[in-house]
N, CA and C of each residue as an Amber inpcrd file, in Angstrom:
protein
   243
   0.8400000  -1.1820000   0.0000000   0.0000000   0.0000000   0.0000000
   0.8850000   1.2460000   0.0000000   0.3720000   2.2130000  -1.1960000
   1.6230000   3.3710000  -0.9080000   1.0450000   3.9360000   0.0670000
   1.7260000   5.2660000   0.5220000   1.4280000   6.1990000   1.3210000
   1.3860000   7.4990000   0.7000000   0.9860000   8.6860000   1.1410000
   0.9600000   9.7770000   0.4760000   2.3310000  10.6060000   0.3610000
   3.1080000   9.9170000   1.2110000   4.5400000  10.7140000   1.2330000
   5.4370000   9.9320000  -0.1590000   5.2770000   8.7720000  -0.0540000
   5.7040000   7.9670000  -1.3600000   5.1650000   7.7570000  -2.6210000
   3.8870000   8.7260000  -2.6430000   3.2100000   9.2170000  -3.9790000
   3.8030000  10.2180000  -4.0920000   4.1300000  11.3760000  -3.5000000
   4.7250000  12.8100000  -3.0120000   5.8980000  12.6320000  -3.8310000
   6.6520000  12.0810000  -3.2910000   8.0510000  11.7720000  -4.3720000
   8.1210000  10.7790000  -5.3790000   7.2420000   9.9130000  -5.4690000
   7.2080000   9.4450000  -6.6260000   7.1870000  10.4800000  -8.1050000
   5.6700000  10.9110000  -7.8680000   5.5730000  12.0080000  -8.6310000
   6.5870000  12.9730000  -9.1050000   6.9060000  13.2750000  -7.8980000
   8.1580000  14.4110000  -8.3270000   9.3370000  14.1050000  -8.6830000
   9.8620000  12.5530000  -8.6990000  10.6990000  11.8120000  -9.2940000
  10.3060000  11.9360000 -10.9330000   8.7200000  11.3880000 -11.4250000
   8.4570000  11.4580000 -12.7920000   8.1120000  13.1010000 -13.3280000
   8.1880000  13.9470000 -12.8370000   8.2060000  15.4150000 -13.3810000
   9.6590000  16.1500000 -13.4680000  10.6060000  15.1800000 -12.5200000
  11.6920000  15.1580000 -12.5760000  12.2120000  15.1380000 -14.0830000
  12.2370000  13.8530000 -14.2040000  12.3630000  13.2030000 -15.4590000
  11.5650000  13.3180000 -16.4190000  10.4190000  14.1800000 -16.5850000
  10.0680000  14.7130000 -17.8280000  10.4510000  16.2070000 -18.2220000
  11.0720000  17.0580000 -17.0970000  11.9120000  18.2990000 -16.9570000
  13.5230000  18.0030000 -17.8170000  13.8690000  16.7470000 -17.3260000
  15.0970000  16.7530000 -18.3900000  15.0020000  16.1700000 -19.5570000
  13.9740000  15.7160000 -19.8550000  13.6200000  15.0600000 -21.4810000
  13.1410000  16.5640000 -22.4960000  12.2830000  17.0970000 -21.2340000
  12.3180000  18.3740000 -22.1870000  13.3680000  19.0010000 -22.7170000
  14.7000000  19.3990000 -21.5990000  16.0850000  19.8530000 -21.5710000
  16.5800000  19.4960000 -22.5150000  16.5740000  18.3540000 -22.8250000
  17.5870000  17.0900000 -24.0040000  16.9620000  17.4800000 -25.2270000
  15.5330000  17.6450000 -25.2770000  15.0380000  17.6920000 -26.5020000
  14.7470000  19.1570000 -27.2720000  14.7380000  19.8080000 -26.5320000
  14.6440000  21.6500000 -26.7470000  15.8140000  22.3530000 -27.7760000
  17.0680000  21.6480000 -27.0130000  17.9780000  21.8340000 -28.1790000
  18.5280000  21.6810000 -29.3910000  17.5410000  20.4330000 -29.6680000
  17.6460000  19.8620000 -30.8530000  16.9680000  19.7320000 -31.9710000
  16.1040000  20.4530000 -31.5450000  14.9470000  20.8970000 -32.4230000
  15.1360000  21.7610000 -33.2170000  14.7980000  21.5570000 -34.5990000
  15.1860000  23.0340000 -35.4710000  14.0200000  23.9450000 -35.8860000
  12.4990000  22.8170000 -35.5380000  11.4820000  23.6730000 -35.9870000
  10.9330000  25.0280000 -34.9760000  10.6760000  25.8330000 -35.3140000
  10.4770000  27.0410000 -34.1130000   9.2120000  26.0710000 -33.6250000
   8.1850000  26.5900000 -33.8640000   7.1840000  26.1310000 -33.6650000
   7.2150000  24.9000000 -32.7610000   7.7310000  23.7270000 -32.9830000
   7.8970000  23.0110000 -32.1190000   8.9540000  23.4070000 -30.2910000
   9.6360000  23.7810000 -31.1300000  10.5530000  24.3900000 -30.0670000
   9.7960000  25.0630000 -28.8060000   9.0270000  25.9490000 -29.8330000
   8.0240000  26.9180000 -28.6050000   7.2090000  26.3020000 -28.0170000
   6.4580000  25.1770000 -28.3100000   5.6560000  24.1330000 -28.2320000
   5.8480000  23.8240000 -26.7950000   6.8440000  22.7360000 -27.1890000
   8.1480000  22.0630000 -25.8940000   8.6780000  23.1650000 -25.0040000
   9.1060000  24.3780000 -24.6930000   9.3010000  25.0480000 -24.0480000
   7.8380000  25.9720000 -23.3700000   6.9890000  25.6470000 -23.9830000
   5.6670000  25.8710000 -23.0200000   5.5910000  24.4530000 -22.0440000
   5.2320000  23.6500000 -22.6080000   5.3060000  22.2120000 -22.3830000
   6.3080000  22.2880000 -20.5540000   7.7260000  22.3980000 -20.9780000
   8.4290000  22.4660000 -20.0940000   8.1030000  24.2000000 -19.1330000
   7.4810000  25.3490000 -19.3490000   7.5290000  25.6210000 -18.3100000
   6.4180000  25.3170000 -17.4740000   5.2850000  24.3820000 -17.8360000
   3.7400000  23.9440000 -17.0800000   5.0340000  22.9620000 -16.0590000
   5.2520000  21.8770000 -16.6950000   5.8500000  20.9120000 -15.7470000
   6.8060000  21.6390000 -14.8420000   7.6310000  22.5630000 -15.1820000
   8.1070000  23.6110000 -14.1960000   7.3770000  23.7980000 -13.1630000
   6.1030000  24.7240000 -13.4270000   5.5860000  24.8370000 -12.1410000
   4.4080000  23.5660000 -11.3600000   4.2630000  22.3860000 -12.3670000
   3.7200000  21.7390000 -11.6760000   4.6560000  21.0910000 -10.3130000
   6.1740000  21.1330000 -10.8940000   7.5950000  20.3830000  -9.8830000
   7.1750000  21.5350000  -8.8310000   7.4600000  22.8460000  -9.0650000
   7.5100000  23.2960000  -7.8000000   5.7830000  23.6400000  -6.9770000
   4.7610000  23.2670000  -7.3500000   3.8910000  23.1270000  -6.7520000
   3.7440000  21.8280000  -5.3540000   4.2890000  20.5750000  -6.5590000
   4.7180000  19.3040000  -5.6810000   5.4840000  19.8770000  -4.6570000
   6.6870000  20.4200000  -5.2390000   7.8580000  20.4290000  -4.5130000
   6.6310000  21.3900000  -2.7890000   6.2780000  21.9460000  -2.9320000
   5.9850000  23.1850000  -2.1470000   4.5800000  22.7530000  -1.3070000
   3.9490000  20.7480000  -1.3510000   3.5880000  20.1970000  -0.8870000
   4.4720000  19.1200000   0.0860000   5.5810000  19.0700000  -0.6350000
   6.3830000  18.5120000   0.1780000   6.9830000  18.4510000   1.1370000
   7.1150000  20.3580000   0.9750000   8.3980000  20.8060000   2.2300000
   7.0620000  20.6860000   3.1950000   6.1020000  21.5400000   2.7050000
   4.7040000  21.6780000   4.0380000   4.3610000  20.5410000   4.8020000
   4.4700000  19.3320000   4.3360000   4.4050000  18.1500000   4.9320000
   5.2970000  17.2750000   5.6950000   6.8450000  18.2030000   5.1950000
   7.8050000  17.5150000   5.8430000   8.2510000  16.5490000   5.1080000
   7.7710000  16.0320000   3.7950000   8.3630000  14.8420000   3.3070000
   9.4030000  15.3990000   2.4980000  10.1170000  16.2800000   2.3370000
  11.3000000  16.7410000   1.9190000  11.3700000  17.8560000   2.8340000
  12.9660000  17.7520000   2.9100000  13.7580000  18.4610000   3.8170000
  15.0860000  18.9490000   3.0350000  14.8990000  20.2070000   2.7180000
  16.2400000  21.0180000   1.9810000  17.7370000  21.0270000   2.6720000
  18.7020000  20.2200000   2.0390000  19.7710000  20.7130000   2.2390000
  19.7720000  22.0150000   2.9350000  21.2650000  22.0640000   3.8380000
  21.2060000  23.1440000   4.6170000  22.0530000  23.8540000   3.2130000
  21.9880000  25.3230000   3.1830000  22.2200000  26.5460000   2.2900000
  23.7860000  26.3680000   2.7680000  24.3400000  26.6060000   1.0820000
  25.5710000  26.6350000   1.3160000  25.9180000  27.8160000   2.2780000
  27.7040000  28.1510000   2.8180000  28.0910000  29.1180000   3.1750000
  28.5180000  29.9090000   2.2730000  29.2210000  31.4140000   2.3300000
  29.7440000  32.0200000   2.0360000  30.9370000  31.9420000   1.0120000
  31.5080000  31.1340000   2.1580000  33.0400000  30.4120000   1.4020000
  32.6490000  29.6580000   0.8430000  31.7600000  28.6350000   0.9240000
  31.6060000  27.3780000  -0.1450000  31.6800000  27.7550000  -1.7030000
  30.1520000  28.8100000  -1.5070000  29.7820000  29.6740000  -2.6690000
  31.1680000  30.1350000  -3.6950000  31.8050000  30.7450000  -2.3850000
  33.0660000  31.2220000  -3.3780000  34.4540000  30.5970000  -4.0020000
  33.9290000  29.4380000  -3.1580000  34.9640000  28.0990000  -3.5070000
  34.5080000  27.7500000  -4.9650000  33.1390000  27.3500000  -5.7280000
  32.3050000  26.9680000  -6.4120000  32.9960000  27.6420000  -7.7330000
  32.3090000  29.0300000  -7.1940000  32.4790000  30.1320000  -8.3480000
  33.9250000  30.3740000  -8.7250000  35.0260000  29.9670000  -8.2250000
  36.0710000  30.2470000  -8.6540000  37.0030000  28.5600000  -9.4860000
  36.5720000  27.8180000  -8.9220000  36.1230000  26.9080000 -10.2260000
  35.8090000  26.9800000 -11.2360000  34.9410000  27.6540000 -12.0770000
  34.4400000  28.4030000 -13.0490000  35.1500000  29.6090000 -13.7220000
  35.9080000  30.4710000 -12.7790000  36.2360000  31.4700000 -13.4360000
  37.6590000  31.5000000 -13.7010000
């Protein structure tokens, strides 16, 4: 029997993974039209993730990493630059 916390992330596991199929496929597209299509497409599932997501934290069934520090941040970014 599931539970509602393991529907909770289930779900947001498969919106997960239709967020990066969009990603993969957006770029490769040459027709506009489609393109725009799929990038509507991907920003609904956008906010459907963070709707989930924003049932989740309220319930407690996800719990955010603690926020990087200062230094971490600048550890990161200088990697990059």
């Amino acid at each position: 029997m599931l539970d509602d916390k393991t529907m909770v992330a289930d779900t947001l596991m498969g919106v997960n993974s239709e967020l990066k199929m969009f990603g993969d496929m957006i770029p490769q597209t040459e027709c506009p039209e489609l393109k725009s299509k799929l990038k509507q497409f991907r920003n609904q599932c956008e906010q459907s993730q963070e709707e989930i997501y924003q049932i989740a934290r309220s319930k407690s069934y996800y719990v955010p990493a603690a926020q990087a520090t200062e230094e971490e941040m600048q550890h990161v970014k200088s990697l990059f630059s």
